[in-house]
Every structure is written in C-alpha cells, then in structure tokens.
Backbone bond lengths (Angstrom), bond angles and torsions (degrees), N, CA, C in turn:
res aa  C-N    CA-C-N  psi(-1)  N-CA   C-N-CA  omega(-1)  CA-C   N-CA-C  phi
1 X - - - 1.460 - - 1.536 109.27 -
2 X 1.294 130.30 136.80 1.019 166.19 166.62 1.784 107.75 -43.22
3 X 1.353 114.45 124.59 1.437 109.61 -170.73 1.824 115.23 -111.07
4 X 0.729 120.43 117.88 1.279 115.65 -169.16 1.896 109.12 -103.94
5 X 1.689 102.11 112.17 1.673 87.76 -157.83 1.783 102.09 -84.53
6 X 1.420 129.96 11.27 1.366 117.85 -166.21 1.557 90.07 -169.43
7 X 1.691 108.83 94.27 1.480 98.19 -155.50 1.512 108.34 -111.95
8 X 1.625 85.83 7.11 2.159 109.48 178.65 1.496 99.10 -101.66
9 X 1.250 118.54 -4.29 1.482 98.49 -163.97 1.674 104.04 -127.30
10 X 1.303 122.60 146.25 1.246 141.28 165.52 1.758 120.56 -120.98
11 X 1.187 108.67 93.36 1.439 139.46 179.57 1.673 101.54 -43.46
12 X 1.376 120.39 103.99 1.196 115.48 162.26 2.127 115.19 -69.44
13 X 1.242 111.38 114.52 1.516 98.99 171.65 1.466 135.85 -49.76
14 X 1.260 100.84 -26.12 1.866 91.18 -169.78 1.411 101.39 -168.41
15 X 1.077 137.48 140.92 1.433 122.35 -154.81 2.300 83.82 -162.22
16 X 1.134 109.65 157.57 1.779 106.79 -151.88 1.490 84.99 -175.41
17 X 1.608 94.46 147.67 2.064 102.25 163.61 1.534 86.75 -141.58
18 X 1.448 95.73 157.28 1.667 114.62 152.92 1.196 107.09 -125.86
19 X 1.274 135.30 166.46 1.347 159.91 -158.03 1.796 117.12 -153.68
20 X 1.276 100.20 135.61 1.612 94.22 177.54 1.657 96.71 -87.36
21 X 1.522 95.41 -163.77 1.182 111.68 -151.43 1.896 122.33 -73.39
22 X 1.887 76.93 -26.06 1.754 96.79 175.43 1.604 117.89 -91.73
23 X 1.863 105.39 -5.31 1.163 104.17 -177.18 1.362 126.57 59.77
24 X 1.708 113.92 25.07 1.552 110.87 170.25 1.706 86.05 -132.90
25 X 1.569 118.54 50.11 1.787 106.15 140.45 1.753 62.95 -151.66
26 X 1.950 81.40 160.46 1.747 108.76 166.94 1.460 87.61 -137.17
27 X 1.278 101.04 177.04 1.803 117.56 -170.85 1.958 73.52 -152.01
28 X 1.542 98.36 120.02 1.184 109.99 173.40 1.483 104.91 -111.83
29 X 1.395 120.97 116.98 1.784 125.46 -179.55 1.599 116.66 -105.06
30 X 0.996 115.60 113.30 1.653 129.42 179.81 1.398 102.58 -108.86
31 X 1.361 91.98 114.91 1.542 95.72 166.41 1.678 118.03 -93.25
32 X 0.751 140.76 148.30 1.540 126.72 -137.51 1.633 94.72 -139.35
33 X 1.330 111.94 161.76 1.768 117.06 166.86 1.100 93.66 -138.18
34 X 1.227 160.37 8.67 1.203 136.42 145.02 1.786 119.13 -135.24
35 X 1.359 96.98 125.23 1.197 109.33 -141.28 1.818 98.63 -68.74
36 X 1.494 113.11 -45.42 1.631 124.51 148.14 1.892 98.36 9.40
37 X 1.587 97.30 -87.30 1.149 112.27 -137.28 1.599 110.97 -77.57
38 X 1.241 92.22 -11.89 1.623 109.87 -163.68 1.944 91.70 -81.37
39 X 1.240 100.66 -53.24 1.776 102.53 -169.07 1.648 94.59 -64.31
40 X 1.458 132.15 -52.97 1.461 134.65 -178.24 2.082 96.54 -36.59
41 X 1.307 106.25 -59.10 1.840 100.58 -161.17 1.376 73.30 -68.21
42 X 1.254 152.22 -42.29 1.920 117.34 -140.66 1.545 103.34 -92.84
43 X 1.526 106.99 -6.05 1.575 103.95 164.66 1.433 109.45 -72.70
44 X 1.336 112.27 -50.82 1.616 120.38 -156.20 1.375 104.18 -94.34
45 X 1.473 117.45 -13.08 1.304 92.43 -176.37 1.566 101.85 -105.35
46 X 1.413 123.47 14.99 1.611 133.29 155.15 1.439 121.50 -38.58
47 X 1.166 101.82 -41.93 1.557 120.36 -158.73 1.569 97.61 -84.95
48 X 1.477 137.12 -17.94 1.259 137.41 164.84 1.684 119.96 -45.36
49 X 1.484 113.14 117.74 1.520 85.74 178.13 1.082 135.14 -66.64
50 X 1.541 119.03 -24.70 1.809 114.81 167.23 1.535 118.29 -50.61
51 X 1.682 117.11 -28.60 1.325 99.85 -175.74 1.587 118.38 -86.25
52 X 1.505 118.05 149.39 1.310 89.84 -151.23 1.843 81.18 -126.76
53 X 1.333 119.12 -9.32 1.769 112.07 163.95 1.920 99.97 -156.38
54 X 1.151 111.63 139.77 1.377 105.56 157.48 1.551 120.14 -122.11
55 X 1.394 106.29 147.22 1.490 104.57 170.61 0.977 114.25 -137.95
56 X 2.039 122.22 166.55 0.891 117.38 178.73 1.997 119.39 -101.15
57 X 0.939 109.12 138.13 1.995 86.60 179.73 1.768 97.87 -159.50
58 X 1.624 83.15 125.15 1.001 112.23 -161.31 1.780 123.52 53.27
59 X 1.493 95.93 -103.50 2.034 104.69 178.54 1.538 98.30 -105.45
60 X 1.092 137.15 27.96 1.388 140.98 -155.91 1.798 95.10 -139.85
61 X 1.322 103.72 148.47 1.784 117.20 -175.15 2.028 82.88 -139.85
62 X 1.442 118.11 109.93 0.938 107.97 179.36 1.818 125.12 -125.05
63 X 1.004 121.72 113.09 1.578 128.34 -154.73 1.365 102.72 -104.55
64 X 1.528 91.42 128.59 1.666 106.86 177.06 1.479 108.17 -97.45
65 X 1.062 115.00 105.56 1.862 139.34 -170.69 1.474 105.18 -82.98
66 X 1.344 125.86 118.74 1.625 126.82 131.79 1.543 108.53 -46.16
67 X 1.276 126.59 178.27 1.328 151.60 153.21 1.078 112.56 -78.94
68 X 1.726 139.33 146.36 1.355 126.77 125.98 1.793 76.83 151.36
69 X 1.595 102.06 -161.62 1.205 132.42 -139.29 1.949 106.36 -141.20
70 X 1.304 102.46 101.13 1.962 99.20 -152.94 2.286 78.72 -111.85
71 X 0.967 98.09 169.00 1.972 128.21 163.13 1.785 101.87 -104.27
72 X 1.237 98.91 131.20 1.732 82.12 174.02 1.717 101.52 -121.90
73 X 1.495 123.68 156.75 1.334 98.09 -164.04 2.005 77.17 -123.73
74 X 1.404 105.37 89.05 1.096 113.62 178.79 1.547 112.23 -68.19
75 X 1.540 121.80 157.98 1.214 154.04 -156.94 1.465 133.77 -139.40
76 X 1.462 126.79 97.10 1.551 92.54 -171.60 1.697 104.39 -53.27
77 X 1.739 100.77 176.71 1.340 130.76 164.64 1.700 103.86 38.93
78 X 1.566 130.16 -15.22 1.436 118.25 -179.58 1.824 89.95 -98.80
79 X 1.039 109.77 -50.35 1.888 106.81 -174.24 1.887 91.78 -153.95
80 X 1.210 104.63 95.33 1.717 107.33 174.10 1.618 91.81 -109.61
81 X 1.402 141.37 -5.14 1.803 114.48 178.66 1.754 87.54 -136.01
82 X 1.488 126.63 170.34 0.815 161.70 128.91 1.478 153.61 -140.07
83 X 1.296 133.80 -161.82 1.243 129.06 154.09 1.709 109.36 -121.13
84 X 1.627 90.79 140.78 1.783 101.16 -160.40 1.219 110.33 -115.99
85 X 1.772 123.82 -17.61 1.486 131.48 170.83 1.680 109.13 -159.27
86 X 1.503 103.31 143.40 1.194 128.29 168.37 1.243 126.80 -113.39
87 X 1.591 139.67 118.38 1.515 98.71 -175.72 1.687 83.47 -151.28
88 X 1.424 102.49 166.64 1.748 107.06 -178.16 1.372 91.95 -129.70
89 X 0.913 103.89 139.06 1.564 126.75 170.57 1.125 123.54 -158.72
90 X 1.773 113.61 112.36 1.418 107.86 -176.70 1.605 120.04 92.48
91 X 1.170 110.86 -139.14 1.559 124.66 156.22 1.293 126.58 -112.89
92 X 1.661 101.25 30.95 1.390 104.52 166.39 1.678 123.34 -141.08
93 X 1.062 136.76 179.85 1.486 137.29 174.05 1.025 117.18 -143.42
94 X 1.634 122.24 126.19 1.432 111.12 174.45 1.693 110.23 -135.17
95 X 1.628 95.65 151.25 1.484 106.91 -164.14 1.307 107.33 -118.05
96 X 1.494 120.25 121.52 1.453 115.44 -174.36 1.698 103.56 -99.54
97 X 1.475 114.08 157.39 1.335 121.97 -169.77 1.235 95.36 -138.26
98 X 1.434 113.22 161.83 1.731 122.96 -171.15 1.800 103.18 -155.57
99 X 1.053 95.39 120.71 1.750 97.54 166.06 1.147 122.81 -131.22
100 X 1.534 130.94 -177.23 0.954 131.98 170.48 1.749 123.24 -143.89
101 X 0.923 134.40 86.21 1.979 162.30 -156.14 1.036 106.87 85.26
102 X 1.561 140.07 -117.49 1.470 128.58 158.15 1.172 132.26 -41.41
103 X 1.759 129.65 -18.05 1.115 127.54 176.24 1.506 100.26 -76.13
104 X 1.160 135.14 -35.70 1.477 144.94 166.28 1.600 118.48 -51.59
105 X 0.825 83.47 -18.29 1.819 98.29 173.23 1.233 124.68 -80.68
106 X 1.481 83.07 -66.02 1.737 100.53 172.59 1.898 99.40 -45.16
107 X 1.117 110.17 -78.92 1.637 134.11 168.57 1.621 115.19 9.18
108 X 1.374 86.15 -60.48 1.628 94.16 -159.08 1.750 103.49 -123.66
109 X 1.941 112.34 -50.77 1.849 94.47 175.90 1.467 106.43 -71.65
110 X 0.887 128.64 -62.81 1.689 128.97 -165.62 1.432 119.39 -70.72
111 X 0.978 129.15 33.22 1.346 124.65 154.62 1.976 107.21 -138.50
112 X 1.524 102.05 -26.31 1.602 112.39 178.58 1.745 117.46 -27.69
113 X 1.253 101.58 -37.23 1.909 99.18 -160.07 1.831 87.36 -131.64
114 X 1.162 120.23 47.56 1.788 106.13 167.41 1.383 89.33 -107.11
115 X 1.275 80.77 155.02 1.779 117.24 -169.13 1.513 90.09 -66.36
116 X 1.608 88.81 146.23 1.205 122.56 -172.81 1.901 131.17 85.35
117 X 1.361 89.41 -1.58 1.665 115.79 -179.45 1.475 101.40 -75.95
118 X 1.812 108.34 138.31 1.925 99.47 168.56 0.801 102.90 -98.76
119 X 1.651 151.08 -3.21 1.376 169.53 168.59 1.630 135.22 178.91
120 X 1.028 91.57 -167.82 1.897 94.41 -176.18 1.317 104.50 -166.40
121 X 1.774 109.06 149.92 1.214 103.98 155.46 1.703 96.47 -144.26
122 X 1.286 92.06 136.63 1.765 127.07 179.52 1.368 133.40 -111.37
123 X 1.168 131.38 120.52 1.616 136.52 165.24 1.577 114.16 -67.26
124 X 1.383 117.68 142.94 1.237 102.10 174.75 1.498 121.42 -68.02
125 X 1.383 106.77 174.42 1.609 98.26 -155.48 1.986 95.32 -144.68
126 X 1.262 91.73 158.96 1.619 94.34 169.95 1.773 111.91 115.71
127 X 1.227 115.72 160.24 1.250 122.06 164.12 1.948 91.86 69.57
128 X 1.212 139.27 -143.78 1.333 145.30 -175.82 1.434 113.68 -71.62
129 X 1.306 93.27 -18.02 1.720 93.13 -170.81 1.498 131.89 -51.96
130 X 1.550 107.43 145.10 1.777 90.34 161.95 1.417 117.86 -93.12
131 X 0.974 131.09 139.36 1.894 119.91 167.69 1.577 91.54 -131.48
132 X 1.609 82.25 163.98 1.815 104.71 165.91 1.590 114.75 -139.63
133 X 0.962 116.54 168.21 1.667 125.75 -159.95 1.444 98.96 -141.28
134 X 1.185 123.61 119.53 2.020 136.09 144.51 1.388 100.12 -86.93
135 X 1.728 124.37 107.75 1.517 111.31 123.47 1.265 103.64 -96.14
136 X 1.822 95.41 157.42 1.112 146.19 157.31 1.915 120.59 -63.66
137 X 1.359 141.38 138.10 1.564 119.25 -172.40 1.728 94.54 -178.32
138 X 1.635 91.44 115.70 1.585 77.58 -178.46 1.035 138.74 -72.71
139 X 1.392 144.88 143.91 1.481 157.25 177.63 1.143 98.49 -22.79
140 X 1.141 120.88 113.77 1.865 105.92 149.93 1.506 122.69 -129.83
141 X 0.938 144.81 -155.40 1.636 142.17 -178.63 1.324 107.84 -142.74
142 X 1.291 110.86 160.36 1.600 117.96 -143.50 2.153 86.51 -110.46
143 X 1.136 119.86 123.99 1.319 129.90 158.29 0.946 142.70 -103.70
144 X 1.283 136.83 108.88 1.832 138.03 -152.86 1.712 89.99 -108.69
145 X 1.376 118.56 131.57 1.456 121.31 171.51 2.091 91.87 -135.80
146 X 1.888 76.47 116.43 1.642 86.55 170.14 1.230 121.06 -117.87
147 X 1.678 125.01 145.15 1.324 124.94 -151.13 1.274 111.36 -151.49
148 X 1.284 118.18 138.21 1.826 104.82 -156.61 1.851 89.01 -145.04
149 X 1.334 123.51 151.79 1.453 127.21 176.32 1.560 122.60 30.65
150 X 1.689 83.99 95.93 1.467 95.85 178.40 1.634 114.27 -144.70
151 X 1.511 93.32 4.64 1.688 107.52 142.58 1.085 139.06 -86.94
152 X 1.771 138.90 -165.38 0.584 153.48 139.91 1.766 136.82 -120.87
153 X 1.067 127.17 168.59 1.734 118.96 -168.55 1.958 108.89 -73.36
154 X 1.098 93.85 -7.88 1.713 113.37 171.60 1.250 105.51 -90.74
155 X 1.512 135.02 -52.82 1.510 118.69 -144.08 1.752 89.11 -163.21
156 X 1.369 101.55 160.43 1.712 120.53 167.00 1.273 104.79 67.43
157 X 1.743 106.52 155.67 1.327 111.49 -178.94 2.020 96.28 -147.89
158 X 1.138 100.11 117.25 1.304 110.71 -172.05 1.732 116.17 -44.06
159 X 1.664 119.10 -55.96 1.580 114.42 151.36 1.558 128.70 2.46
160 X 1.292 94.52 -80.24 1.467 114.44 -171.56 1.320 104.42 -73.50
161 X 1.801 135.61 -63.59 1.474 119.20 166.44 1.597 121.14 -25.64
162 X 1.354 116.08 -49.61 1.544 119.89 -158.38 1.755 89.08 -74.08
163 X 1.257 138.88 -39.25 1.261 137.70 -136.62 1.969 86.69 -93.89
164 X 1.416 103.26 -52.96 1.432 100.29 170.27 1.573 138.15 -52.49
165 X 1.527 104.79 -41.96 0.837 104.54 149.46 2.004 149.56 -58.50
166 X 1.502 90.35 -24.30 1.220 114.48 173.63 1.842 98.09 -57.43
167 X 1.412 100.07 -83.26 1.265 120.89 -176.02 2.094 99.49 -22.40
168 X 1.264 103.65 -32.68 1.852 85.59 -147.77 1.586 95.61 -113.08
169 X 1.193 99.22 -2.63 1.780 98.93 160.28 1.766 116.46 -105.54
170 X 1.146 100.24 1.40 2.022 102.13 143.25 1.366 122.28 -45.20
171 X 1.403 113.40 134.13 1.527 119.76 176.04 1.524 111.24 -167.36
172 X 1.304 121.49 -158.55 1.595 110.80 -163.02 1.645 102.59 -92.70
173 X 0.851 126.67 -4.87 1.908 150.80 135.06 0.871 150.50 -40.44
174 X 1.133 108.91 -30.62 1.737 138.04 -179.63 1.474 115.43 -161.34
175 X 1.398 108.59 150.74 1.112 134.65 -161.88 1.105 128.07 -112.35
176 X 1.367 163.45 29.98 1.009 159.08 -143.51 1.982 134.76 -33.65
177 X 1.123 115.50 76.45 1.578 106.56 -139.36 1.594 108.15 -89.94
178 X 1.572 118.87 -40.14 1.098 125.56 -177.69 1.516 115.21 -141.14
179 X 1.497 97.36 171.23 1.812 97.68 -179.94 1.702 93.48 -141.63
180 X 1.208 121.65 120.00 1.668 131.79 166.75 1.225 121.96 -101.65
181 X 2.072 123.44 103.03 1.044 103.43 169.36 1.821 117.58 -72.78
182 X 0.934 101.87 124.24 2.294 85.26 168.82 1.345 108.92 -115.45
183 X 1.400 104.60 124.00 1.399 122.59 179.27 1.901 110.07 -71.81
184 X 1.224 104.27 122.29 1.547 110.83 173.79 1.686 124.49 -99.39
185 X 1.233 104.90 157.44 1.435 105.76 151.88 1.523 116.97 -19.24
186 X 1.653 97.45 117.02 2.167 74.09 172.05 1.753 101.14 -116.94
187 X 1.742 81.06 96.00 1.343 89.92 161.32 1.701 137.29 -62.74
188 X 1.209 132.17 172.97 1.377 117.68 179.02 0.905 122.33 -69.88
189 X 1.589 138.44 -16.38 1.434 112.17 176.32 1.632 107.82 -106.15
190 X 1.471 106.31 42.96 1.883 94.52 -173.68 1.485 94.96 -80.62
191 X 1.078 110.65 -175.02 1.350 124.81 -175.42 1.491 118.30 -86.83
192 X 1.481 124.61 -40.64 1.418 126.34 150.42 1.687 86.52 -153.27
193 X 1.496 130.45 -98.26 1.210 169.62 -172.37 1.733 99.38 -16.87
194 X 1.438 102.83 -60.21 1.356 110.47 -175.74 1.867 109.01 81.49
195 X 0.683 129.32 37.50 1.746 132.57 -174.03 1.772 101.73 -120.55
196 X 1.546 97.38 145.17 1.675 113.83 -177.59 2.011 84.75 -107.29
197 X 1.418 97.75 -171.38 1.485 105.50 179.56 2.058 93.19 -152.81
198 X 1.281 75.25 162.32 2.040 93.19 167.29 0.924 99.50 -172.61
199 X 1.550 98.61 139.48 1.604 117.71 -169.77 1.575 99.90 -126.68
200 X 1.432 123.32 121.85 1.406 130.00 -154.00 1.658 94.74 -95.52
201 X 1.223 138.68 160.95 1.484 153.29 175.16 1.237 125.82 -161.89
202 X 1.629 101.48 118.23 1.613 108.63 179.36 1.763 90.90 -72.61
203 X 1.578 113.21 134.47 1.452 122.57 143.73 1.181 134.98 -155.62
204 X 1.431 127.28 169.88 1.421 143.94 176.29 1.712 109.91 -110.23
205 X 1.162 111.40 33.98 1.369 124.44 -153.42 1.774 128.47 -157.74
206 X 1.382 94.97 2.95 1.648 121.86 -152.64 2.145 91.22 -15.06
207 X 1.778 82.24 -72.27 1.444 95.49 -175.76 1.534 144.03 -46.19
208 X 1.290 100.89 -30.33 1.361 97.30 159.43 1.838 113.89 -99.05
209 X 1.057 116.58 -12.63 1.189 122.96 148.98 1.656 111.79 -21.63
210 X 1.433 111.07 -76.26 1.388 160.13 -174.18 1.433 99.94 -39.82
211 X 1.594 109.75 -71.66 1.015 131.20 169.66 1.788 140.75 -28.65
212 X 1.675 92.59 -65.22 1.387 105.93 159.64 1.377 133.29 -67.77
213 X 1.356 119.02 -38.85 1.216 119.21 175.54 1.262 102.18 -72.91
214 X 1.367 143.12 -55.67 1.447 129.39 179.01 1.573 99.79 -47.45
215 X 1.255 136.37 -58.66 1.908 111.94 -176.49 1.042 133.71 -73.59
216 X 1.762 97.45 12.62 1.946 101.72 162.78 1.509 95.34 -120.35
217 X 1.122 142.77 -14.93 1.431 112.05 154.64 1.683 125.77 -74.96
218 X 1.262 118.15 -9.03 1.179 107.16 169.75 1.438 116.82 -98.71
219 X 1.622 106.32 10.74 1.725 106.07 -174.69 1.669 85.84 -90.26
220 X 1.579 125.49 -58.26 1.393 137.51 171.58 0.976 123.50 -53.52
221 X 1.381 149.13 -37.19 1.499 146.38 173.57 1.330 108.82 -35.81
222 X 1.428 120.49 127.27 1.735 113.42 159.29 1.959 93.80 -99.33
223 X 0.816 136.23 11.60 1.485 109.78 167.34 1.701 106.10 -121.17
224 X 1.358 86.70 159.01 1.801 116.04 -164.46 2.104 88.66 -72.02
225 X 1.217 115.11 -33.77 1.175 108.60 -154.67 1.258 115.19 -129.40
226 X 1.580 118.96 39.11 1.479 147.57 132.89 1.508 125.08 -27.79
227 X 1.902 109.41 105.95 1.464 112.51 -170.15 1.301 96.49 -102.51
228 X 1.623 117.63 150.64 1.144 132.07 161.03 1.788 132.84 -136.06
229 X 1.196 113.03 122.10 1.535 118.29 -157.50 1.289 98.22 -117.81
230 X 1.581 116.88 144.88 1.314 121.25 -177.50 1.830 95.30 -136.17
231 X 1.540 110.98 131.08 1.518 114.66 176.79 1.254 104.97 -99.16
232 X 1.228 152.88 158.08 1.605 147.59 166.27 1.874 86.82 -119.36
233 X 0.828 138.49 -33.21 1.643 118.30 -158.34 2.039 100.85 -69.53
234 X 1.495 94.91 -175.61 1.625 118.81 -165.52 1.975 91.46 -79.99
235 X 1.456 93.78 -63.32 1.591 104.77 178.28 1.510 127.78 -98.56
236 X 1.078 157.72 138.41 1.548 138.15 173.87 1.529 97.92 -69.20
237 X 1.146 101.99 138.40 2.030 107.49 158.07 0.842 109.20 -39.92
238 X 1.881 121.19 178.81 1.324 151.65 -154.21 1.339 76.07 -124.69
239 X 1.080 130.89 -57.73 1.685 119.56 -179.39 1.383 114.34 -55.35
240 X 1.529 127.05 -30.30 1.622 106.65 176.39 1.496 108.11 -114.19
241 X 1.343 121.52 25.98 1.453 137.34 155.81 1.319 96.68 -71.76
242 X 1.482 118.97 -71.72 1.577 123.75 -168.94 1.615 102.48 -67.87
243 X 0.727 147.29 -25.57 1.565 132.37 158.56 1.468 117.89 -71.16
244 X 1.351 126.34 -33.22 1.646 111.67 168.43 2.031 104.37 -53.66
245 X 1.418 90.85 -60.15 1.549 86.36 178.53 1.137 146.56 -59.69
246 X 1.528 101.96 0.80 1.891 112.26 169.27 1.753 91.71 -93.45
247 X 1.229 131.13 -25.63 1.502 135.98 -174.13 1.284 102.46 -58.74
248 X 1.481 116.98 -40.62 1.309 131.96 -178.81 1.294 125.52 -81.45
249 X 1.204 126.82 -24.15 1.282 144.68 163.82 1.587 114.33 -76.03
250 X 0.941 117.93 -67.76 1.506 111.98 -170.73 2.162 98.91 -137.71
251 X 1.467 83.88 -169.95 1.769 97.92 -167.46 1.957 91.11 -84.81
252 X 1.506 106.37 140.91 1.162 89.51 178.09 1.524 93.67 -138.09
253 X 1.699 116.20 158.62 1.488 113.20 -179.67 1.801 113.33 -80.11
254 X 1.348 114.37 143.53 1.416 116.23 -169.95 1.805 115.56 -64.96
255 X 1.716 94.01 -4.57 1.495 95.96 166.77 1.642 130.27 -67.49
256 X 1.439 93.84 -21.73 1.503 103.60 -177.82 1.482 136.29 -57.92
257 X 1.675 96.52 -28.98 1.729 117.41 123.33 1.228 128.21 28.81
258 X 1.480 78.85 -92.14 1.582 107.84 -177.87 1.763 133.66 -39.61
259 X 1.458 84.48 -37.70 0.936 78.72 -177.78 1.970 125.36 -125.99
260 X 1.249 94.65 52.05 1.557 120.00 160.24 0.953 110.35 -101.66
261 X 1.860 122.42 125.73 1.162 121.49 -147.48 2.149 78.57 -128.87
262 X 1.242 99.52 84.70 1.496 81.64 -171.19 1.700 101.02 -130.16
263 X 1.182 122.74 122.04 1.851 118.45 -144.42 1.591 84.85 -77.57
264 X 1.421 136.79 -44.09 1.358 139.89 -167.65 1.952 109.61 -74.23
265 X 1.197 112.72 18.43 1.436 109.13 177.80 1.308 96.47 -125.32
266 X 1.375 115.82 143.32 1.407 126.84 -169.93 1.723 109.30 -157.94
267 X 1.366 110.46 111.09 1.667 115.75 -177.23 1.510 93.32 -89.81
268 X 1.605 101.87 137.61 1.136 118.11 163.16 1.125 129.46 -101.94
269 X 1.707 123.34 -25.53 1.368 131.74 -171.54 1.717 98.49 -141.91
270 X 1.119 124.71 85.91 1.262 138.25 148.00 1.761 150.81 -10.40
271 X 1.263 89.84 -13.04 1.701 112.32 164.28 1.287 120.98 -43.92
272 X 1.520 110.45 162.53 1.211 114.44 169.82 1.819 121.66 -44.06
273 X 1.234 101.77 -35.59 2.214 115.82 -178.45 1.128 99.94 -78.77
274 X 1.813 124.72 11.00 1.946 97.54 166.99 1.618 90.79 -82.84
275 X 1.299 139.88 -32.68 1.056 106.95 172.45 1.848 135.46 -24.75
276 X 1.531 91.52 -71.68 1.285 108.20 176.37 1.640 112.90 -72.19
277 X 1.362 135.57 -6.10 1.129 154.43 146.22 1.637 114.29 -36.71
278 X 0.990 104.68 -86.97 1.573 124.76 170.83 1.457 110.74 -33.27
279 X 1.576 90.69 -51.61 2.094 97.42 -162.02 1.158 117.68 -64.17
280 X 1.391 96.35 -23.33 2.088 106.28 -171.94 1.897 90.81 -81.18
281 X 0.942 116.84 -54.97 1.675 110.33 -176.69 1.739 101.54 1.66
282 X 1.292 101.10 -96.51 1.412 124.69 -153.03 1.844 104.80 -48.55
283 X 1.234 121.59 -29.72 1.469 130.43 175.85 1.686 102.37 -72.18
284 X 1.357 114.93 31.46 1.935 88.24 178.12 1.238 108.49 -77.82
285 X 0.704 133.74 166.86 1.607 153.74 148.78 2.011 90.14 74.69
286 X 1.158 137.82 -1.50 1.088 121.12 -160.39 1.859 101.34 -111.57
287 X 1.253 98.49 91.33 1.777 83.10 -148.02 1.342 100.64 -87.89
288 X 1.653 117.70 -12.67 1.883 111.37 -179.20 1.267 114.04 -67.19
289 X 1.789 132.52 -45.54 1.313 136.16 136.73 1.585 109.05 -28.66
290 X 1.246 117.96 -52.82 1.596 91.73 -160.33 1.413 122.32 -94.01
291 X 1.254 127.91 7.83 1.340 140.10 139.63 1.211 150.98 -113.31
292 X 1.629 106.14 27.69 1.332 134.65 127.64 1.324 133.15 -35.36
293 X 1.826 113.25 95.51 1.445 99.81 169.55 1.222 141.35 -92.91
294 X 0.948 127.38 137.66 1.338 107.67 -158.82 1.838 101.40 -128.69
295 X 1.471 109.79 166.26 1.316 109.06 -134.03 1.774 106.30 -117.72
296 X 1.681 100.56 -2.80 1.592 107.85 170.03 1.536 85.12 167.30
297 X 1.416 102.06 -165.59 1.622 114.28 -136.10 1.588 96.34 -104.58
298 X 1.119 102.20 13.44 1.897 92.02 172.08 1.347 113.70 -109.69
C-alpha cells in the first residue's frame, strides 16, 4: 500500500505579486495543483472586500488586491476562507488569509512554503478550526515583451520561439506568467497566420530581464525585420489598447508609432513586427479579444 506523507495538505507551487507603481493595487498569482481548490478560494474568496476581480488563466487563480487591513465575518459554507490584509512595504508584500476547517487549511498549510515565498507565519489548521496565514513575497513589476516576425515562409513560427525563449530566461528574478497569441490584420506581406505574441513576467529585474531575452531573440530570429516591444507599467493604456485594435482591424503605417506618448513602452528591435509587436502588448492574458479576427476596420 501506497504511503501518503501529508494527506491534509495540497502544496501550492509558486505563488508571486506585482504591484503598480503607487503600490495601492497588487495582482496576487497562485499557481495552483489542484484545480478543485483553486476555483473553491476564487469563489469564496470574491466576497473579500480587498479583492476587487478574480480570474482564472491557465494554472494560475489571479487576484486583483486593494491595500489595507479588512475584519471578515466568516461563515461556514456561505464565506468560511478569505483574504483579510494586503500591504506593500518596501520590497516586499504581504497577503494575509483566514479560513475556517478546510478553508483554514487551504489558508495557512497549503499555500505557507510555495515557491517564491520569503516566509510565513501560520496557525494550526484543520478539523473545526479557524487559522490564518501572512506570507511575505517580494515586490516585483509586471513586464509585457511583444514580438512580431521572426520567421520566414520556409521555416519558424514566432509562438513557439517567444514561448521558448520565455521558458529559458526564467530565474530566481523573474517569473514567467503568461503567453498571448493575438491574431492580426493579415496584411499582404505576413508570412501566412498574421499573429504578434506577448509574453507577460513577474520581476525584480525588469532590465536584465530585458536584456536576455532580447540576445536570444536575435541569436534565433530567421527574419531581418523582427519587432520587439517591452511595457514596464501594471496595466497597458487606453491609448495602446486602441492602437493594438486598429492593428487588428485594418493595415496600419509603422508611423503611427509615433505617436504614443506612453513613458512605460519601450521598442527594442525596430523592424517591420514592432508594428505587430506593440499591438499584441495590450491583449495579454485576454485571449477571446486577442484572437479575434476581424475582417476590416468597423
């Protein structure tokens, strides 16, 4: 027979925040192993007033946090877990959780020791009990890198480069959180498909972040005229929202560029695909918008 050494507990893997710039929103990311438990907290822990939307994407349950310090007047089975404080300070963030029998579980053992935590402190948990849990998780900032033509009508498919590359510029720094295909305009000279990409990253590291992946896409690129866009902000603008979506609508000139005045967007590689570079930015994680084709500009 089969031994099971921890047969109450389910180990969250990797758990990460970013923070904007003023540090009063966090985006709290749980990467989850059981999918059960993950949809159970994003029901119940909705009802928290700091959280102000949750979603699910992909292996990730990800909660958009106010700041501050809430009372929760927990409940079995109507609201038995939540989150009760958020706070940033420094170069760090910490998120307190509260349950009550299994929600107490969840709360305080199964999320206490996932990677990427600088500590925790936990009540015991289980059976009727209530417990609550503080980790600790350092600050980091959210990075969108968009990248458009880096094939050719012979060979490569931009997707899979950006995703590989993603994968191998991971380190104890960065995070690798998402991958967005966005379907574009298919103008006449695309290659078949017509799609840009952005690959989203929790870090403490923007710049060398930045760094590496630009000297493995230009070691891998087979085309001469490979764009690359890097966002540093929490959200993309309303100004480069509405420019992915004219990208998507019709053919547009790469001058148009010009005139996004947005201090957190920064081209690194200049090709013909910063067009389609840029445009995918603002579509991360939103993939029903972003692979939508659409068939002209109305």
């Amino acid at each position: 027979m089969e031994n099971i050494s921890e047969p109450y507990v389910i180990h969250y893997p990797h758990i990460v925040a970013v923070a904007d710039g003023s540090g009063s929103r966090v985006e709290l990311i749980e990467f989850f192993d059981c999918i059960g438990g993950a949809m159970w907290s994003k029901h119940h822990y909705a009802q928290s007033p700091l959280v102000r939307e949750v979603r699910c994407v992909g292996s990730t349950m990800r909660y958009s946090l106010a700041t501050g310090t809430v009372d929760l007047a927990l409940e079995g089975s109507r609201f038995p877990a939540g989150i009760s404080a958020c706070t940033v300070e420094g170069s760090e963030i910490s998120v307190t959780y509260i349950g009550m029998g299994g929600g107490g579980v969840g709360a305080a053992a199964c999320r206490s020791d996932a990677a990427g935590i600088l500590r925790s402190r936990s009540d015991p948990a289980g059976g009727g009990k209530v417990a609550s849990a503080t980790i600790w998780l350092p600050k980091m900032q959210r990075v969108l890198i968009g990248v458009d033509d880096t094939d050719t009508p012979e060979e490569g498919a931009t997707w899979t480069l950006v995703h590989n590359i993603a994968r191998a510029v991971e380190d104890e720094h960065s995070v690798y959180l998402s991958h967005t295909i966005v379907q574009l305009f298919p103008v006449p000279y695309r290659t078949k498909n017509c799609v840009g990409l952005v690959a989203e990253f929790a870090t403490n590291n923007p710049d060398g972040l930045v760094s590496r992946f630009h000297q493995l896409l230009e070691k891998y690129t087979l085309s001469e005229k490979t764009g690359m866009a890097v966002y540093t902000g929490f959200t993309p603008s309303e100004e480069l929202l509405a420019y992915g979506r004219k990208v998507k609508r019709g053919e547009v000139e790469s001058s148009l560029l010009e005139s996004i005045r947005d201090p957190d967007l920064r081209i690194v590689m200049n090709g013909r695909g910063i067009v389609g570079a840029v445009a995918a930015i603002p579509f991360f994680t939103k993939y029903e918008e972003a692979l939508e084709l659409c068939s002209g500009k109305s």
